[in-house]
C-alpha positions as CSV (number, residue, x, y, z in Angstrom):
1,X,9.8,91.2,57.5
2,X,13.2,91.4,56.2
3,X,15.3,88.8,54.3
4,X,17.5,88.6,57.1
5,X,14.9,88.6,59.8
6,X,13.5,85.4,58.0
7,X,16.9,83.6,58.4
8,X,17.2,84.4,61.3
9,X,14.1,83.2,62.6
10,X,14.3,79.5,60.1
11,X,17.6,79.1,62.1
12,X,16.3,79.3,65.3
13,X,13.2,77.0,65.0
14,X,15.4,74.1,63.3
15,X,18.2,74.3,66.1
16,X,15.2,74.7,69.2
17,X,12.9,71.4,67.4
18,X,15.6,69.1,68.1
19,X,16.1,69.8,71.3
20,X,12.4,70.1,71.9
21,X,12.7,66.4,70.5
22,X,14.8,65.3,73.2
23,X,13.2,66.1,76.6
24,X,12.0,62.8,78.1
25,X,8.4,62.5,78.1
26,X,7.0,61.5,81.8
27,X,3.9,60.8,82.6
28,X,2.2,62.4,85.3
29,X,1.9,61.1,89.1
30,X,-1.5,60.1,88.8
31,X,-3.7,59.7,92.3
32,X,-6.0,57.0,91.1
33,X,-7.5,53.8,93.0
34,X,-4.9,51.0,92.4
35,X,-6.6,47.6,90.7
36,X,-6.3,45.2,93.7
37,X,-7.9,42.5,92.4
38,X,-10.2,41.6,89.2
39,X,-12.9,40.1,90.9
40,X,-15.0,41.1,93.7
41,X,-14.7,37.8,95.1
42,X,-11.3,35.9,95.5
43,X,-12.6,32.3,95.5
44,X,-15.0,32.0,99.0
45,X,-14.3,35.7,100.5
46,X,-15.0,38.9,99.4
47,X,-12.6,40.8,98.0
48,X,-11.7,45.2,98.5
49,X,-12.7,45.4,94.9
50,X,-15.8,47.1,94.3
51,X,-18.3,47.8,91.4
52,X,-17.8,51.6,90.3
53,X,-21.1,52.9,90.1
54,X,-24.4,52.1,88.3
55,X,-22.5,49.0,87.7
56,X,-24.3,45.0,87.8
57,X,-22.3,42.0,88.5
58,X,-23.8,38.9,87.8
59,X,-22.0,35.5,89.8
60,X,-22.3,32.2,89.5
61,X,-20.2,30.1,91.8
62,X,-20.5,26.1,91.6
63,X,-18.5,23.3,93.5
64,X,-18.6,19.9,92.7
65,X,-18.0,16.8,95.0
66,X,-14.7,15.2,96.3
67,X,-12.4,15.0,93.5
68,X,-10.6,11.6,94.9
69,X,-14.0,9.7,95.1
70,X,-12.4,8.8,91.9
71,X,-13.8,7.7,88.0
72,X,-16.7,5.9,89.4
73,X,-18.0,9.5,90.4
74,X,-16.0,11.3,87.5
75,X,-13.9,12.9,90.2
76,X,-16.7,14.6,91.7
77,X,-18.8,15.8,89.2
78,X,-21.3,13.2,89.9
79,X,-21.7,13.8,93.7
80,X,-23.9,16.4,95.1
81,X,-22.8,20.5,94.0
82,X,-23.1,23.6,95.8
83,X,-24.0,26.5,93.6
84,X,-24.8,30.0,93.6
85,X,-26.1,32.6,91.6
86,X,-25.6,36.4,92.6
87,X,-26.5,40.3,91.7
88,X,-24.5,43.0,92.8
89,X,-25.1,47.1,91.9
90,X,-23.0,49.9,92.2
91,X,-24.8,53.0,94.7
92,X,-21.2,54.4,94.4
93,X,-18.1,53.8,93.5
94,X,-17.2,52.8,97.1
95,X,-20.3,51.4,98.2
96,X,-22.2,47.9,96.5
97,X,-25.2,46.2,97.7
98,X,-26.2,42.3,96.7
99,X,-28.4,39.1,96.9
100,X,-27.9,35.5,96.1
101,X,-28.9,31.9,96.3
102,X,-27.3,28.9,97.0
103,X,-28.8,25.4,96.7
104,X,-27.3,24.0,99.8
105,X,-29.8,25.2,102.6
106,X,-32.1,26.8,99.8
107,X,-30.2,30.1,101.3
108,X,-30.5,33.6,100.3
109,X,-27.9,35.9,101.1
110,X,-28.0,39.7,101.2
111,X,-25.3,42.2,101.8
112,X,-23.1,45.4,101.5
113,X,-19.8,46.5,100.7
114,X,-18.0,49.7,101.5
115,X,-14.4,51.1,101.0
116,X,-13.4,53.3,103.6
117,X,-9.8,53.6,102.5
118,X,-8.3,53.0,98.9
119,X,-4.8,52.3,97.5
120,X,-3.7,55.0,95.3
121,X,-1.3,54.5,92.1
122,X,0.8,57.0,93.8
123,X,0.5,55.1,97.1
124,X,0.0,57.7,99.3
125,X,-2.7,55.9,100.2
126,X,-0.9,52.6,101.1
127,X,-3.8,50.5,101.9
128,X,-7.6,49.5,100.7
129,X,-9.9,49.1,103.9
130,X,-13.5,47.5,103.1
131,X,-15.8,46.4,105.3
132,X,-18.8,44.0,104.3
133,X,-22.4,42.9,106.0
134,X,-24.2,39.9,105.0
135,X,-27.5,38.4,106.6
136,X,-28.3,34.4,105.5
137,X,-31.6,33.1,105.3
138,X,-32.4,29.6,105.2
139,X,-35.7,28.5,103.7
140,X,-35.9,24.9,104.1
141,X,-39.3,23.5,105.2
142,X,-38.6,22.7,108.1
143,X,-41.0,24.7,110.7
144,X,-38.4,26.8,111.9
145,X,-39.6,30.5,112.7
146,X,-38.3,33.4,110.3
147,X,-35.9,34.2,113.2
148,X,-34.2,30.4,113.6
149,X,-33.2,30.8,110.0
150,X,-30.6,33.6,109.9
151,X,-26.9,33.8,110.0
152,X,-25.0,36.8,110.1
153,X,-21.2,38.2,108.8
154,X,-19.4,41.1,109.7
155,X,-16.2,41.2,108.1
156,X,-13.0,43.8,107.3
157,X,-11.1,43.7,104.6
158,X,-7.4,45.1,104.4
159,X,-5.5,44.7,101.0
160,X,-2.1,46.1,99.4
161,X,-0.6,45.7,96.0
162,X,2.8,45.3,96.4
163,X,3.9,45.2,92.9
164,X,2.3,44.7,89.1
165,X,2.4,41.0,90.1
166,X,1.3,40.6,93.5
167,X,-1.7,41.6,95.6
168,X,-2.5,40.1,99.1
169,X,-5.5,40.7,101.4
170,X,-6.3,39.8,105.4
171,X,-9.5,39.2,106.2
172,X,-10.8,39.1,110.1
173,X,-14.4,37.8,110.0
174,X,-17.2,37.2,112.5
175,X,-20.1,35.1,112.2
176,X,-23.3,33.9,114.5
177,X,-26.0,31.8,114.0
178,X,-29.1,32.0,115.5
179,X,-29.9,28.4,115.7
180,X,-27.2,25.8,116.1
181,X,-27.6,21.9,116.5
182,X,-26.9,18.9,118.4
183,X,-26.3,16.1,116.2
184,X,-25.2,12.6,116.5
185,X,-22.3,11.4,114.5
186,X,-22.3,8.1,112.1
187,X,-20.7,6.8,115.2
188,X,-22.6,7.7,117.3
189,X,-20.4,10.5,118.8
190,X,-22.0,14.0,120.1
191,X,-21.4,16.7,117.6
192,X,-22.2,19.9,119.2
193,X,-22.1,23.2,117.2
194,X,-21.1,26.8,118.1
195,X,-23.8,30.1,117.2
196,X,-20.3,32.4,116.9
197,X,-17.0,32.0,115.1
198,X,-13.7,34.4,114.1
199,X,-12.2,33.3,111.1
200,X,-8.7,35.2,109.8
201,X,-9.1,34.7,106.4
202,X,-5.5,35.3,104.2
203,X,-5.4,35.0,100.9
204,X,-4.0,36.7,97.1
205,X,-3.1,36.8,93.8
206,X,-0.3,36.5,91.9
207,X,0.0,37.9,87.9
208,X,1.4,35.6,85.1
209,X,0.2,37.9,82.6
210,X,-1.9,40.9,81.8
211,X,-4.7,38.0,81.8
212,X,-3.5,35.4,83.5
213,X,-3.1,34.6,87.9
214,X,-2.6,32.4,90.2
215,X,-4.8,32.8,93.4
216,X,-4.7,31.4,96.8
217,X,-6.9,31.2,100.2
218,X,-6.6,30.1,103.7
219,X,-9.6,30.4,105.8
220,X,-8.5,29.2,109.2
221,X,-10.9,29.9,112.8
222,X,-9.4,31.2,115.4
223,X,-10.6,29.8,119.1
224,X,-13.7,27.7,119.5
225,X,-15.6,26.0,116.9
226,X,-18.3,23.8,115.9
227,X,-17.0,19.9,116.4
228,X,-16.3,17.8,112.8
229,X,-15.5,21.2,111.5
230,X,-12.2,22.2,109.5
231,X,-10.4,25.5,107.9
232,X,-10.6,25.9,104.0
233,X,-7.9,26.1,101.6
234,X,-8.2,27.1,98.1
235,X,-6.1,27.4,95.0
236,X,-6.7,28.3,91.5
237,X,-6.2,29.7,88.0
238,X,-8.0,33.5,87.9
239,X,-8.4,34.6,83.8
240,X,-9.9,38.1,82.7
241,X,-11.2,38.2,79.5
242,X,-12.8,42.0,79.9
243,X,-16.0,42.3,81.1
244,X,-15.7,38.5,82.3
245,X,-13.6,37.3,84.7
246,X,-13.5,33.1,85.2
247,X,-11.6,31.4,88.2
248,X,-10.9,27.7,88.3
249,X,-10.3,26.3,91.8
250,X,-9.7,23.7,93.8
251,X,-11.0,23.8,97.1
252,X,-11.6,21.8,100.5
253,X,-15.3,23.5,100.6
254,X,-18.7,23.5,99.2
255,X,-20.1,26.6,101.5
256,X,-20.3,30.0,99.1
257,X,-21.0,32.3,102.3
258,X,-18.4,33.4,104.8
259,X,-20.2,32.7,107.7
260,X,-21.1,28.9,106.5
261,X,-17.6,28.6,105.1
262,X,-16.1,29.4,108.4
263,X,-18.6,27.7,110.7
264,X,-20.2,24.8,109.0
265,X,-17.5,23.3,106.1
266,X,-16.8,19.4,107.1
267,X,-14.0,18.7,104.3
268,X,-10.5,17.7,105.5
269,X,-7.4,18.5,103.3
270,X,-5.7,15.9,105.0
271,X,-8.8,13.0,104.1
272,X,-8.6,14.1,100.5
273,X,-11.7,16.2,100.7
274,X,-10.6,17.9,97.7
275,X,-13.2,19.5,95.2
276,X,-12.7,21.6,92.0
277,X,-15.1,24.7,91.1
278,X,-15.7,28.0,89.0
279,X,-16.5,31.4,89.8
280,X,-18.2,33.4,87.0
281,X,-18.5,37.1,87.4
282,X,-19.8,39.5,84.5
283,X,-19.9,43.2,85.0
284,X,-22.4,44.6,82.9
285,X,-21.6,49.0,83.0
286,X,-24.0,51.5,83.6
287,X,-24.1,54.7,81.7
């Protein structure tokens, strides 16, 4: 190469890396599932979020008693709690199967979650669909047959993410009971309850930081229902910690199921029934 080849060749690498230096680097559109929600759970219902595969998440849920029963009863935490521990796997990333047991009833729970649609980053997918299954057992000794002691869910789940910040979700459910009762009241009233009830459960979440929401649920039936019996309403403090996320709630429940949530729950906003909870859920990752 000659001497003025060389020259010629310095000058035009240190005018072109400059103005390499200045294009604007973009990222690239990227067609990935958007993060609805932390937490497969949003405080009682499910939530589109699923485990990605070979994945375990491990649940406890725990409500306390009414909160404006007042010192004598430390605000609840003396009176009788609901609580629930829970397993869920990953068969796929759009497809989770579970168990649990709550104390109320002595009830285990089984069930299945599937995505059939989900949001995209680039939304063009504008929507997550999921639908869930759930069959309740109860085993209290009480002579029922194995048949008298289930209840049933069916539910769809439809949820957006609007922005960074916000994330909503509707939630038509369906429940039935195989065995219902006909009680008598404290006084002395009929209390007669329904095998079937539709629930539109709304709910979502709100970001105050990358750790950090606000969440919010409203469970009400819609038609016919079991006398003495009222919608939930739920708000609370979600926090993720990675690899744990916590939620601290106040609720007008005790029920941890859907279908016992929507067809059995006796707690009236408007009396005070007012209880605070957790949700605990741990994601341990497969390989």
């Amino acid at each position: 190469m000659t001497l003025r080849s060389l020259l010629l060749t310095l000058l035009l690498v240190s005018v072109s890396t400059p103005l390499l230096a200045q294009i604007p680097r973009q990222r690239a559109v990227t067609n990935e599932p958007a993060e609805i929600f932390w937490a497969p759970t949003l405080v009682h219902t499910s939530t589109v979020t699923n485990l990605p595969r070979k994945n375990l998440n491990f649940t406890i849920m725990h409500a306390f008693g009414v909160v404006s029963n007042g010192v004598e009863d430390l605000f609840g935490l003396d009176g009788a709690a609901n609580i629930r521990f829970g397993l869920d796997y990953g068969v796929t990333d759009r497809l989770s199967i579970g168990f649990g047991r709550s104390r109320f009833d002595k009830l285990y729970d089984f069930r299945f979650k599937a995505n059939l649609l989900r949001q995209t980053t680039s939304n063009s997918v504008p929507l997550d669909v999921a639908i869930k299954g759930d069959v309740g057992i109860n085993t209290i000794k009480n002579g029922f047959d194995f048949n008298d002691r289930l209840s049933y869910l069916a539910a769809v789940m439809v949820a957006r993410k609007f922005s960074d910040k916000l994330s909503l979700q509707v939630t038509p459910m369906f429940s039935h009971f195989n065995t219902v009762f006909i009680l008598r009241g404290a006084d002395g009233e009929i209390i007669e309850e329904e095998n079937d009830h539709i629930a539109v459960a709304v709910g979502g979440r709100f970001l105050l930081s990358e750790r950090w929401g606000l969440v919010a649920e409203y469970i009400p039936v819609i038609g016919s229902r079991s006398d003495d019996t009222n919608d939930t309403l739920s708000l609370g403090l979600e926090v993720e910690t990675g690899g744990h996320v916590f939620q601290l709630f106040f609720t007008t429940s005790q029920w941890m199921t859907e279908q016992h949530t929507i067809a059995r729950n006796a707690d009236d906003f408007f009396n005070g029934d007012i209880r605070w909870g957790f949700n605990v859920n741990r994601v341990f990752g497969g390989h």
